[in-house]
C-alpha positions in Angstrom: 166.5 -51.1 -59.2 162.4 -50.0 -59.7 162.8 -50.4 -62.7 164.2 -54.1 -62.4 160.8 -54.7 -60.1 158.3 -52.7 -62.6 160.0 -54.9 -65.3 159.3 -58.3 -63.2 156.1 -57.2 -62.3 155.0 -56.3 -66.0 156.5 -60.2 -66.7 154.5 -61.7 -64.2 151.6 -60.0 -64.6 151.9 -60.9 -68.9 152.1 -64.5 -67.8 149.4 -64.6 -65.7 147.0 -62.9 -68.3 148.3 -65.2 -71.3 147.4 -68.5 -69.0 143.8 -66.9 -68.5 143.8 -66.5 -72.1 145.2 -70.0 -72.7 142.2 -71.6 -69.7 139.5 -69.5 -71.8 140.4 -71.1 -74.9 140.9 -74.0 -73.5 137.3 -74.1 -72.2 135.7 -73.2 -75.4 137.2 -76.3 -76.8 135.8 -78.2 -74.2 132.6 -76.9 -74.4 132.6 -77.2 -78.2 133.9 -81.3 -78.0 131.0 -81.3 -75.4 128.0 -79.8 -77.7 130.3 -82.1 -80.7 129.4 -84.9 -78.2 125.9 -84.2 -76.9 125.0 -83.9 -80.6 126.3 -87.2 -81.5 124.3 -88.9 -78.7 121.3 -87.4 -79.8 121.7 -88.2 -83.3 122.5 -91.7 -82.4 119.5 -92.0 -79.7 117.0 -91.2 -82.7 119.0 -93.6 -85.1 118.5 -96.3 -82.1 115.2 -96.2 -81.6 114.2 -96.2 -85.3 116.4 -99.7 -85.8 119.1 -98.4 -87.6 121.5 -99.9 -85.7 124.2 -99.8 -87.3 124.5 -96.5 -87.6 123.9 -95.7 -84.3 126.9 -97.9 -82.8 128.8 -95.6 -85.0 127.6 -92.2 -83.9 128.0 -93.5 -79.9 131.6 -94.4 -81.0 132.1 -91.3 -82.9 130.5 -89.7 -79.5 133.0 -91.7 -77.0 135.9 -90.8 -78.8 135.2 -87.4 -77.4 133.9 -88.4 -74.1 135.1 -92.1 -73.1 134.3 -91.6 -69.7 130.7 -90.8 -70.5 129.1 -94.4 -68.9 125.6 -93.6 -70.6 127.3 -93.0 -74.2 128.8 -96.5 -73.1 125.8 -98.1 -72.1 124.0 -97.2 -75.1 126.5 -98.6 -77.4 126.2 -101.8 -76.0 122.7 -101.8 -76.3 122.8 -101.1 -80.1 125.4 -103.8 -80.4 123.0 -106.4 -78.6 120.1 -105.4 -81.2 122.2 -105.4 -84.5 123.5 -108.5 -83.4 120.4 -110.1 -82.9 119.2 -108.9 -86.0 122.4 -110.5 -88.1 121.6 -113.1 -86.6 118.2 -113.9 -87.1 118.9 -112.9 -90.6 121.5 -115.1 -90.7 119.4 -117.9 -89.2 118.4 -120.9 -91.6 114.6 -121.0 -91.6 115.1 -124.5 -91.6 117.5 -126.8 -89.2 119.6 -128.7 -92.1 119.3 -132.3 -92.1 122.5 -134.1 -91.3 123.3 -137.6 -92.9 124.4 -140.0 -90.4 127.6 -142.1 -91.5 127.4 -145.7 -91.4 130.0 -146.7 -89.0 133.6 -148.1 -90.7 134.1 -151.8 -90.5 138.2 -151.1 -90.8 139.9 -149.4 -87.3 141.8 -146.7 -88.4 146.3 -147.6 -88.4 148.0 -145.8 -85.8 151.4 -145.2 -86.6 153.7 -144.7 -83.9 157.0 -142.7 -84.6 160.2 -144.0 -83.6 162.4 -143.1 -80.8 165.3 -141.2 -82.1 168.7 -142.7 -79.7 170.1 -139.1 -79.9 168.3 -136.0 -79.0 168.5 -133.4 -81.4 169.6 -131.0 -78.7 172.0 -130.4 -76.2 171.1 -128.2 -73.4 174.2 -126.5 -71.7 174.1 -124.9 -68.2 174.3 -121.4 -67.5 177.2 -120.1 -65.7 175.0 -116.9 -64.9 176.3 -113.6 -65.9 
């Protein structure tokens, strides 16, 4: 019968210390995904403010894969994709508005055909008894 208890005790007490062991490791995980993360941001601040762009809207997504709840990661990454858009598209801007031909209006109106009616429909819908 003590031994039943010592044996119990001994279980409980082995359970106890392998979920401390599995918080611990669990933390240093966290804390390595967090230093992962804070590294990222970092990387991707200096990227940002020397104009590479793109590579910066990579690092903060690389960044909020780790932490998506992380509103500043979130708020930067917007602002790189505001500035590399606007740079696409000031490179992708003519220098020049094009000059558009304007068409001499048609003399002939344009023949509408109208389809016939068919006397059947091509359907039948049935009513539904229910189930």
């Amino acid at each position: 019968m003590i031994y039943k208890r010592i044996t119990i005790i001994l279980i409980l007490l082995a359970l106890v210390l392998a979920g401390s062991l599995a918080l611990l490791k669990n933390k240093t995980i966290l804390s390595a995904q967090y230093k992962r993360c804070a590294k990222l941001g970092a990387e991707a601040d200096k990227l940002l403010s020397t104009g590479h762009y793109a590579l910066a809207t990579q690092k903060y997504r690389q960044a909020l894969m780790i932490d998506p709840r992380n509103q500043k990661l979130w708020h930067k990454l917007a602002e790189a994709l505001k500035k590399q858009g606007f740079e696409e598209c000031v490179a992708q801007s003519p220098k020049e508005m094009p000059k558009t031909q304007k068409e001499a209006p048609s003399s002939t109106t344009p023949k509408v055909e109208i389809p016939q009616q068919p006397s059947q429909p091509s359907f039948v819908i049935e009513e539904d008894e229910g189930c």
